[in-house]
C-alpha positions as CSV (number, residue, x, y, z in Angstrom):
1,X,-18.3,65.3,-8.5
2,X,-18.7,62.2,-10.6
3,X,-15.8,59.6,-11.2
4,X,-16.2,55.8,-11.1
5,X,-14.0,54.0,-8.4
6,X,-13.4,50.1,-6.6
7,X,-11.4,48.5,-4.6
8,X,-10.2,45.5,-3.8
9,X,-8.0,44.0,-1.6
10,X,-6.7,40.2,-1.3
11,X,-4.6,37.5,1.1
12,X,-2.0,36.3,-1.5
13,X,-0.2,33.2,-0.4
14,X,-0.1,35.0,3.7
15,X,-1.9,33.9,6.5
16,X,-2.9,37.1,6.8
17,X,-4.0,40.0,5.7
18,X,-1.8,43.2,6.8
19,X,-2.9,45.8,3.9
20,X,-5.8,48.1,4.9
21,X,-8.0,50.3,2.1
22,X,-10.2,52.7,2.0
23,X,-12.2,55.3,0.1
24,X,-14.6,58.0,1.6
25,X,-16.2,60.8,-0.2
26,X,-18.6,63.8,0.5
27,X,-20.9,66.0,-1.5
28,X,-17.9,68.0,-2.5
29,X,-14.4,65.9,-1.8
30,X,-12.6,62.2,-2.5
31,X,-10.3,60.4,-0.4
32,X,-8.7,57.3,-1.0
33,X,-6.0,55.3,0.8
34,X,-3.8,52.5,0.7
35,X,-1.6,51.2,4.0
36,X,0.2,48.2,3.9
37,X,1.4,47.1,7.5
38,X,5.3,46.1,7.7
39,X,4.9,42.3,8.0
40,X,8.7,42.3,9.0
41,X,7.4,43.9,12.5
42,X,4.8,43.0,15.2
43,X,1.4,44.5,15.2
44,X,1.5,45.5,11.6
45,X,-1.7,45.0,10.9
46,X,-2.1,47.0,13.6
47,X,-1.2,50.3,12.3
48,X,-2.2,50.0,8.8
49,X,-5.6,49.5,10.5
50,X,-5.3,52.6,13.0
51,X,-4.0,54.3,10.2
52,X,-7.1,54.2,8.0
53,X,-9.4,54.3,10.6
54,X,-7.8,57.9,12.1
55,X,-7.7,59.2,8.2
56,X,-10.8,58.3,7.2
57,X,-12.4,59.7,10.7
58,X,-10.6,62.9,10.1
59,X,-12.0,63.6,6.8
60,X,-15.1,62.8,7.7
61,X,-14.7,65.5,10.5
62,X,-13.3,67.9,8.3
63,X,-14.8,67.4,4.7
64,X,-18.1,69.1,5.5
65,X,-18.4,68.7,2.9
66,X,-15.2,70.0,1.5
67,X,-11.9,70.5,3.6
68,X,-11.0,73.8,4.0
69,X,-6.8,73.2,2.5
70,X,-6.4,69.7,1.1
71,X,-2.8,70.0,1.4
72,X,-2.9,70.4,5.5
73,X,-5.3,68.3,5.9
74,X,-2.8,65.2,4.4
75,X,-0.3,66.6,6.5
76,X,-1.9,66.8,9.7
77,X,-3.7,63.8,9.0
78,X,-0.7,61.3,8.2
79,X,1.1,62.8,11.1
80,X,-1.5,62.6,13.3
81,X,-2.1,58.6,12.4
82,X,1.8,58.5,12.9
83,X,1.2,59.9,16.9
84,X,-1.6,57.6,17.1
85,X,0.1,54.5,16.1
86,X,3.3,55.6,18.8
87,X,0.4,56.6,21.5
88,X,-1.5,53.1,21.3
89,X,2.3,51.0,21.4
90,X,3.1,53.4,24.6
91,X,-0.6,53.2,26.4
92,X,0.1,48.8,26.0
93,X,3.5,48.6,26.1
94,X,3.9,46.6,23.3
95,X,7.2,45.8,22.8
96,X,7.7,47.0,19.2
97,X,5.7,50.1,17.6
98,X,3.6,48.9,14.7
99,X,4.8,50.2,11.4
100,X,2.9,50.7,8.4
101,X,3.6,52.4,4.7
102,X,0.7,54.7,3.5
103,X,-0.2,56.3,0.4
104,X,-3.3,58.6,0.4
105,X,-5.2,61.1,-1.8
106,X,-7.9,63.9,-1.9
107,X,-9.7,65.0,-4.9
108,X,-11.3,68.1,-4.3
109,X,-12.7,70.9,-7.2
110,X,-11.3,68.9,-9.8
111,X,-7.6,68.8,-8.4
112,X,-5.9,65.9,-6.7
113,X,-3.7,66.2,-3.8
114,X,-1.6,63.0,-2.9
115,X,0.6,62.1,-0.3
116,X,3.0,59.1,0.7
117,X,5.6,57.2,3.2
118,X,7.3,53.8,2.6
119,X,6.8,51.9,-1.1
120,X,3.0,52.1,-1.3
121,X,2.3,53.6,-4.9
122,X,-0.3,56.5,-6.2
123,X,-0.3,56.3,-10.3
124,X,-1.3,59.3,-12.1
125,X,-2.5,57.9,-15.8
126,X,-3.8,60.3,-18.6
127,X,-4.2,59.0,-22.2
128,X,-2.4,55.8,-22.2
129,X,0.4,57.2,-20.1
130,X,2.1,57.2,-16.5
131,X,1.8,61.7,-16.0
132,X,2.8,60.7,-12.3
133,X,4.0,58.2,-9.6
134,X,5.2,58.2,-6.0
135,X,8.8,57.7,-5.7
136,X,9.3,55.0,-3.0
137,X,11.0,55.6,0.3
138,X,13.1,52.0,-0.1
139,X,17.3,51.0,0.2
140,X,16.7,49.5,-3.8
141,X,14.9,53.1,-5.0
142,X,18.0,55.1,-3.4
143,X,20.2,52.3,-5.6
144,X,18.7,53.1,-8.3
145,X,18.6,56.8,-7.9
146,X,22.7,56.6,-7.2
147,X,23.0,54.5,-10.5
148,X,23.9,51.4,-8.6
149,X,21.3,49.2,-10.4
150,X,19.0,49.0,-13.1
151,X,15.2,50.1,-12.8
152,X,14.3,46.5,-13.9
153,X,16.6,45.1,-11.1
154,X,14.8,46.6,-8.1
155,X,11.9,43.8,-8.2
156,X,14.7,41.5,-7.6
157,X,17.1,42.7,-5.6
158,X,17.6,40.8,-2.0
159,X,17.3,44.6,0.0
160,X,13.7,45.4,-1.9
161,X,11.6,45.1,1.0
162,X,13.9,47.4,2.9
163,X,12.3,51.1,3.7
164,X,13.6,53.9,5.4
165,X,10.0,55.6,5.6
166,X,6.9,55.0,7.5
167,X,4.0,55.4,10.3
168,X,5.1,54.5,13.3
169,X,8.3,52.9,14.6
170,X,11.1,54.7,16.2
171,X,11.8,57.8,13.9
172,X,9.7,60.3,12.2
173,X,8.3,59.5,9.1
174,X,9.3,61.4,5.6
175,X,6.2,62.2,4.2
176,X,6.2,63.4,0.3
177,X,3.2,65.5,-1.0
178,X,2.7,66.0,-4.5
179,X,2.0,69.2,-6.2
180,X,-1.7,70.2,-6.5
181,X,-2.6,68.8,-10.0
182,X,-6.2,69.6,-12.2
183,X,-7.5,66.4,-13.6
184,X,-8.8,65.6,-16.9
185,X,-11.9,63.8,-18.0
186,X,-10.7,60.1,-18.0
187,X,-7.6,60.6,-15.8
188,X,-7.1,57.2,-13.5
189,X,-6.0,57.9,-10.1
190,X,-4.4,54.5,-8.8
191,X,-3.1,53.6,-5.5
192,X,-1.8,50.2,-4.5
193,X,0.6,48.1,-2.3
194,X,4.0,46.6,-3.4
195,X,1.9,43.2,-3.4
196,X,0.4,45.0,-7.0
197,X,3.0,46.7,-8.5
198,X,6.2,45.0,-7.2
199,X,5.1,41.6,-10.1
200,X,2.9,43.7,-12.7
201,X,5.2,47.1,-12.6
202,X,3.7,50.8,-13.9
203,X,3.9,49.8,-17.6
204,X,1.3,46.7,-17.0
205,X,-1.2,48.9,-14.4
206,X,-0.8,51.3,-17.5
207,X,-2.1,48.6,-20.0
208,X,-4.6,46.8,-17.6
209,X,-6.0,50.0,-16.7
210,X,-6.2,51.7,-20.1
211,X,-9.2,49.9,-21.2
212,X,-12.5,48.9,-19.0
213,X,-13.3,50.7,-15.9
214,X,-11.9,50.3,-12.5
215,X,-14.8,47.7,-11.4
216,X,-13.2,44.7,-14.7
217,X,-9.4,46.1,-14.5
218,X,-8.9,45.9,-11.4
219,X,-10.0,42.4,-10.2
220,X,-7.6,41.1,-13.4
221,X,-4.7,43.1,-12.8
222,X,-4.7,41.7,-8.6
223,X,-5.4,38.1,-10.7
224,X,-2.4,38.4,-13.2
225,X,-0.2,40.1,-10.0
226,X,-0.7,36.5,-8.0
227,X,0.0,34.7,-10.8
228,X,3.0,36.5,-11.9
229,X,4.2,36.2,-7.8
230,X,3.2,33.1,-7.7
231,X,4.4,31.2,-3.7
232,X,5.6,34.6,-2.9
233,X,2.7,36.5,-3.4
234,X,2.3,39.5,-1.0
235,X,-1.1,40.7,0.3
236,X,-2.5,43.3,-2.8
237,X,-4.5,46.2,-2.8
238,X,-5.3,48.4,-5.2
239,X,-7.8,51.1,-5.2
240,X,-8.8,52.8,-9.0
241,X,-10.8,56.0,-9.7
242,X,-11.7,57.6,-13.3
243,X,-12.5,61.2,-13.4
244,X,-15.4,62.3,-14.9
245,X,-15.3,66.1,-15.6
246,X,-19.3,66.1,-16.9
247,X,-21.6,65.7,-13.4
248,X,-24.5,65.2,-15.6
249,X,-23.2,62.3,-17.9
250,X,-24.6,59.1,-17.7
251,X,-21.8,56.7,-17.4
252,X,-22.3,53.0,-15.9
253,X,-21.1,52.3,-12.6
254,X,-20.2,55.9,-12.0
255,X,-21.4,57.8,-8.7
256,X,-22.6,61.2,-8.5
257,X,-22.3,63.2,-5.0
258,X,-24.6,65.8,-6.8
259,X,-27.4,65.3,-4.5
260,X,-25.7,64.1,-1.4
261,X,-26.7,66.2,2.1
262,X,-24.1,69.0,3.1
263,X,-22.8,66.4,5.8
264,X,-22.9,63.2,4.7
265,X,-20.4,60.8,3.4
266,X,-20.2,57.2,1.7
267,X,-17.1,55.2,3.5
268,X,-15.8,52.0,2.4
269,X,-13.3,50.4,4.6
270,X,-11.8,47.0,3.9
271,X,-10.1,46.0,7.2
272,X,-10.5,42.4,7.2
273,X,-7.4,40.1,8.4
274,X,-7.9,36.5,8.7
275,X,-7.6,34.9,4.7
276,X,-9.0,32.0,3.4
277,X,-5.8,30.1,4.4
278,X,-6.2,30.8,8.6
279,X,-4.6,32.6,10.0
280,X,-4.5,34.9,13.6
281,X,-6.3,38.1,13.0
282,X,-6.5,41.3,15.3
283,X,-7.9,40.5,18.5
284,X,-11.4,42.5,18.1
285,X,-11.0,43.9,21.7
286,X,-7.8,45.2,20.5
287,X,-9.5,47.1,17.9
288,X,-11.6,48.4,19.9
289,X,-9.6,49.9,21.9
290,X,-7.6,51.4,19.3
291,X,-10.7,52.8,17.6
292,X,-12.3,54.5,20.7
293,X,-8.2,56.1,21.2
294,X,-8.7,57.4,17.5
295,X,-12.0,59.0,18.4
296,X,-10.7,60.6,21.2
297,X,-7.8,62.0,19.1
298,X,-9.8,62.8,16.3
299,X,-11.8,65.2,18.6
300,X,-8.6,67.2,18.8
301,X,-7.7,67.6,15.2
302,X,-8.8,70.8,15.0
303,X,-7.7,72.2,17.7
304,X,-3.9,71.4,17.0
């Protein structure tokens, strides 16, 4: 495989930093996720972390360096986070489950497999247009699906932040896959948190991304994002690949898994909470705790 990829992920004008990103790749398979923790419920940060920590460890477990069905694994792997987020509220009795949207996505033999719950986004762009998006699970996309209001309206209506689907709480999450899809040579794979899209929208990640590669667009499109949100801006995070169909090319800033050992992997996690404005991050025995639980679950994946 070669493709060129970054991420980045940012306070806003929080105390805190709830979102939680990630990209992990072996010789011969991609992942990359986005979960935003639901900063309207306790522990939030919380399960967006034990989220990406019991995805990433599962691919790393299974993608040996290529997962056997990309489509089961996102299946097994979001529910499995789900069960793990509900298993760490129960084993501490906290007094509300941790919730947490996810979008996620494995590139594997040159076709991309993608799945989602709550309003984090995966854009699919291919010569200066949008060939796919997530639809999000949300009271304002149901609105605007019933005719109710306007596409441009959603960004601004009071019951925006309002989702009906995600990991962990109460009910069972409704999890969307996409169809298995061949990339292109240049096709952009994008995923990113409301924080991104809800100011900037698909048409300006189209425009911001059409141009340099991940590593300038993306840093400028989280800068105009905060400016557009201004004192309400959300935590962002965005994570960008291009697809590069020739292995051999030389391309700046790329990455080739060419030579990579049959069981190795690359892994970069961005899990930090505290922001440059304070803030009370997790308490590190906490995650602890939660991390050995998702090893021990992770030991089971296979067998379920």
């Amino acid at each position: 495989m070669r493709f060129t990829i970054y991420q980045e992920s940012r306070i806003g004008r929080r105390s805190t930093n709830q979102d939680r990103i990630a990209y992990c790749y072996s010789r011969d398979a991609l992942l990359m996720l986005v979960a935003d923790g639901m900063g309207g419920h306790r522990h939030g940060e919380l399960a967006a972390h034990i989220t990406a920590q019991y995805i990433t460890r599962a691919f790393q477990h299974g993608a040996q360096p290529a997962l056997r069905d990309p489509a089961l694994f996102l299946s097994r792997a979001l529910t499995g986070a789900h069960r793990a987020i509900l298993d760490h509220a129960l084993a501490h009795r906290l007094s509300e489950t941790p919730r947490t949207t996810i979008v996620a996505c494995v590139v594997q033999d040159g076709t991309a497999y993608w799945a989602h719950a709550g309003d984090s986004r995966l854009y699919l762009l291919r010569r200066g247009r949008i060939l796919a998006q997530t639809r999000d699970h949300s009271r304002v996309q149901l609105l605007v699906d019933q005719g109710l209001i306007r596409p441009d309206e959603a960004a601004r209506h009071p019951e925006r932040n309002r989702i009906y689907s995600c990991l962990g709480g109460h009910h069972a999450p409704q999890i969307d896959y996409s169809p298995r899809t061949a990339l292109q040579d240049g096709d952009l794979i994008t995923l990113c948190s409301d924080g991104v899209w809800g100011p900037l929208g698909g048409d300006a990640i189209l425009a911001g991304l059409g141009g340099p590669p991940p590593g300038q667009a993306v840093p400028q499109l989280m800068n105009d994002a905060e400016l557009r949100a201004g004192d309400s801006a959300d935590n962002l995070s965005m994570v960008a690949m291009c697809w590069h169909d020739d292995i051999g090319a030389s391309i700046p800033d790329s990455i080739s898994t060419q030579t990579m050992p049959l069981n190795d992997f690359n892994t970069q996690l961005h899990s930090t909470s505290r922001g440059a404005t304070g803030g009370t991050p997790l308490d590190e025995d906490e995650i602890e705790r939660a991390i050995r639980e998702i090893n021990a679950t992770i030991h089971k994946f296979d067998k379920q």
